[in-house]
N, C-alpha and C positions, 0 to 999 in steps of 0.2 A: 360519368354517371357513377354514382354511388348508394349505396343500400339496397343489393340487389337483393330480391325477395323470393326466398325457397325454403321447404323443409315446413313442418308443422310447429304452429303455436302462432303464438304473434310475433310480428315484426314491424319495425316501420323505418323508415330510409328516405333518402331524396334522390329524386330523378329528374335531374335540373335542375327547376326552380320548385318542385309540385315533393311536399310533402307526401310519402305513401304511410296508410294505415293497410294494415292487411291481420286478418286472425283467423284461423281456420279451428273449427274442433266439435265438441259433439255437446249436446243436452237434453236433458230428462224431460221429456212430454208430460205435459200433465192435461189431462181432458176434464171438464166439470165444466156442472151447467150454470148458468147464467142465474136463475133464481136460486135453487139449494142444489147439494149433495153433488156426487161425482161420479166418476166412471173408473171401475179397476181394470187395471193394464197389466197384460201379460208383462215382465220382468223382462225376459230374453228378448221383446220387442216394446220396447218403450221408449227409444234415446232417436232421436236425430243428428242430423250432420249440418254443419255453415260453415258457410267461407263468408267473412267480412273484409270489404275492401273498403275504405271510409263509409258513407255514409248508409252502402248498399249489403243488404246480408241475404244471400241466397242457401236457400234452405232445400232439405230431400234426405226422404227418412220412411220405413214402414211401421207402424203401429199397431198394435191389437189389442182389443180391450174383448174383458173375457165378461164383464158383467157390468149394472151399476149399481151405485150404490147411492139411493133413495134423491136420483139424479129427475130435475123440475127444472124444465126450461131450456133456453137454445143452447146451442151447445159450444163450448170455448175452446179451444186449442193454444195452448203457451205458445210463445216464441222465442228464440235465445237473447233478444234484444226487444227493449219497446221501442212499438212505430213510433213515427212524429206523427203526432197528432195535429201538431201544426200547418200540416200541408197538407193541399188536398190529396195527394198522389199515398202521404201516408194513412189517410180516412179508408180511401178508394181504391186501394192497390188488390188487383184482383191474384188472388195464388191457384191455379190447376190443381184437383184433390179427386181421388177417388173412392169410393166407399163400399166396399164389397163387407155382404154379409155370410158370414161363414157358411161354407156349402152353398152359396146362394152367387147372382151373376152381380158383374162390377156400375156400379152406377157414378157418372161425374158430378163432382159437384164444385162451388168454386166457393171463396171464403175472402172476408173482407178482411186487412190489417190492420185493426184499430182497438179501442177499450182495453187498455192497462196491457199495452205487449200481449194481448191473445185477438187469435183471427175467430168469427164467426162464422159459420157453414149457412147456405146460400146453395139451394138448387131451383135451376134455371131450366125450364120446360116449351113446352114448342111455345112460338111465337113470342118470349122473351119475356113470356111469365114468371114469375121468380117467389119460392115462400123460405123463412128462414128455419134454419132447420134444428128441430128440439130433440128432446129427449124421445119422445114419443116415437119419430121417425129413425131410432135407430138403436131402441133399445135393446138390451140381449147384447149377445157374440156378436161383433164385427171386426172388421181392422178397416185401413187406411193408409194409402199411399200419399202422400204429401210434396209438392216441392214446387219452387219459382223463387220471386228475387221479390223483396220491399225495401223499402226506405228506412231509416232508422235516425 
């Protein structure tokens, strides 16, 4: 065996016949809506963590956003890598997210991985109702717990 894989950054080696990718590290969130304008992010909470092992990048990060700014429409979350768009698993890949409003209680929501490397917010209500989720629904102070694995 060779290329054994430790320590932070990228790496890549062989373990038998099986080529490894591997890159771990962190990046800048950026939140904006889907029609115009954006949402401003606290500083001290705005970067996420990945680990990428070929084609799979799993993601987990808190975020907070302190306002928006003249923010119209659903709301997008970056990713450190664009999905594949090509599979359905990269269209459909469902990520665990929760949405708590400052001073206020935590609400789950879940997000799809698709449209230009950023996931869409998606809550899912009794009976398996589901609306997508805009600006409206979360204007003001919030943050946001984020994390699971997609496709890339």
């Amino acid at each position: 065996m060779s290329g054994i894989v430790g320590g932070a950054g990228s790496k890549s080696g062989v373990v038998g016949e099986t080529e490894i990718d591997y890159e771990e590290g962190t990046w800048t969130v950026v939140i904006d809506a889907e029609g115009s304008g954006s949402f401003v992010l606290d500083g001290s909470y705005n970067t996420g963590n990945y680990i990428k092992i070929g084609n799979q990048c799993t993601i987990a990060g808190y975020i907070q956003v302190n306002s928006d700014s003249s923010a119209d429409g659903q709301v997008n979350i970056s990713l450190p890598f664009v999905s594949d768009a090509n599979s359905v698993a990269g269209k459909k890949m469902s990520l665990p997210l929760t949405v708590r409003e400052v001073g206020g209680s935590a609400a789950p929501f879940h997000a799809l991985s698709y449209r230009n490397g950023k996931i869409v917010m998606i809550g899912i209500g009794d009976g398996g109702a589901y609306n997508w989720i805009g600006h409206d629904d979360v204007d003001g102070a919030w943050s946001l717990w984020l994390g699971g694995t997609y496709l890339i």
